[in-house]
C-alpha positions as a Markdown table, in Angstrom:
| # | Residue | x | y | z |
|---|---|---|---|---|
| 1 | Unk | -64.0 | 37.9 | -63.9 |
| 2 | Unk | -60.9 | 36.3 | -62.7 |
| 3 | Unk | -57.8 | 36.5 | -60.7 |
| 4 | Unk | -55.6 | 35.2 | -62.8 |
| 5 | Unk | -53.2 | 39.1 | -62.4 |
| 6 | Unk | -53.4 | 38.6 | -58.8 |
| 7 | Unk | -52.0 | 35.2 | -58.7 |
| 8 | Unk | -49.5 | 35.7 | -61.1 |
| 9 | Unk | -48.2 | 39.4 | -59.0 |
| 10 | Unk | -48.6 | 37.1 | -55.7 |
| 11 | Unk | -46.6 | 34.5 | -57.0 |
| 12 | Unk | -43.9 | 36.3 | -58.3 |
| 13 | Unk | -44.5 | 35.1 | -62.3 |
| 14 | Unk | -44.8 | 37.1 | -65.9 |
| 15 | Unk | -47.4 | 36.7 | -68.2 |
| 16 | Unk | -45.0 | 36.2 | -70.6 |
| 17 | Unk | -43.9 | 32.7 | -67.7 |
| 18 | Unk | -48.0 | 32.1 | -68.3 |
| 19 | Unk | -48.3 | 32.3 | -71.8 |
| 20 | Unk | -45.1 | 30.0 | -72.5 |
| 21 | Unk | -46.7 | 27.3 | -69.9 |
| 22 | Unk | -49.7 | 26.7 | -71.4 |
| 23 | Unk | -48.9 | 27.5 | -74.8 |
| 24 | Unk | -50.9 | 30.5 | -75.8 |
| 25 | Unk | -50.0 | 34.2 | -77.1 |
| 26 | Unk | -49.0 | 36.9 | -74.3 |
| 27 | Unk | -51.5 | 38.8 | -76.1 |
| 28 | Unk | -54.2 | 35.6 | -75.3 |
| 29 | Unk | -52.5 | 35.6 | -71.9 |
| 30 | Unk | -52.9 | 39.4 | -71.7 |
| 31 | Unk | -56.5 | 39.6 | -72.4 |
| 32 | Unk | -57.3 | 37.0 | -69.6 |
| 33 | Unk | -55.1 | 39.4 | -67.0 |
| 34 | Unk | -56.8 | 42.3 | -68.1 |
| 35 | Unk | -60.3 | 40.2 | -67.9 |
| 36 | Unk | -61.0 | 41.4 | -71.6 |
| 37 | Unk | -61.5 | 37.9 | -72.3 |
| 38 | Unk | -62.5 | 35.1 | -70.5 |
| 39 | Unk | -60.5 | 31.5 | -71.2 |
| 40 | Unk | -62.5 | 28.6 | -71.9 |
| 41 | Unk | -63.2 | 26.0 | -68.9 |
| 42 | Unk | -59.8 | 23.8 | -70.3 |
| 43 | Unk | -57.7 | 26.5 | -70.4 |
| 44 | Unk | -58.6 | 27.9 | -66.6 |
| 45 | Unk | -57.9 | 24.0 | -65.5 |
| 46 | Unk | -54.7 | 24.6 | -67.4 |
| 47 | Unk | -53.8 | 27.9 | -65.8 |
| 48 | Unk | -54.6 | 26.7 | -62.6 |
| 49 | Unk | -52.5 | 23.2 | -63.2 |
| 50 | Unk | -49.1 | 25.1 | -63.9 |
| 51 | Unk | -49.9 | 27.7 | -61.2 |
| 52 | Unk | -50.7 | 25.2 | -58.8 |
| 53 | Unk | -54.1 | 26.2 | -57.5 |
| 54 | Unk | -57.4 | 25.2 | -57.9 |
| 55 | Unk | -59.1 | 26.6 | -61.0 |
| 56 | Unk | -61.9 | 27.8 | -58.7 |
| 57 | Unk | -59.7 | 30.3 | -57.1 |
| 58 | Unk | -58.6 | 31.7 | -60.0 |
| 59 | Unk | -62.5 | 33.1 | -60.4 |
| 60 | Unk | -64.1 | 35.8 | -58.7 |
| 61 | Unk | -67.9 | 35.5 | -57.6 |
| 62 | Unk | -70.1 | 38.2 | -58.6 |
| 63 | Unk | -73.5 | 38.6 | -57.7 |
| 64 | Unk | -76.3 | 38.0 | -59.7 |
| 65 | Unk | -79.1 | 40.7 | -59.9 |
């Protein structure tokens, strides 16, 4: 799971913003908000690069059971 929505709503940017930054599809970009998808370990570091936060933040811990 990430946070990637939250970030985006907290700083004010689009998906579409997102999606033109890092070079993917909104619908790529979409998937991630919607946590249908996860992105790969590059594209988080990406995301997190043009958003200006660490990549960890942009994860949510879950617990194991």
């Amino acid at each position: 799971m990430n946070r990637i929505k939250e970030v985006l709503e907290n700083q004010g940017r689009t998906q579409k913003w997102l999606a033109q930054s890092i070079g993917k599809s909104i619908n790529s970009v979409n998937a991630y908000v919607q946590n249908r998808t996860q992105p790969s370990i590059e594209v988080l570091f990406e995301i997190g690069s043009v958003l200006s936060i660490e990549p960890s933040e942009l994860l949510i811990k879950t617990k194991n059971k």
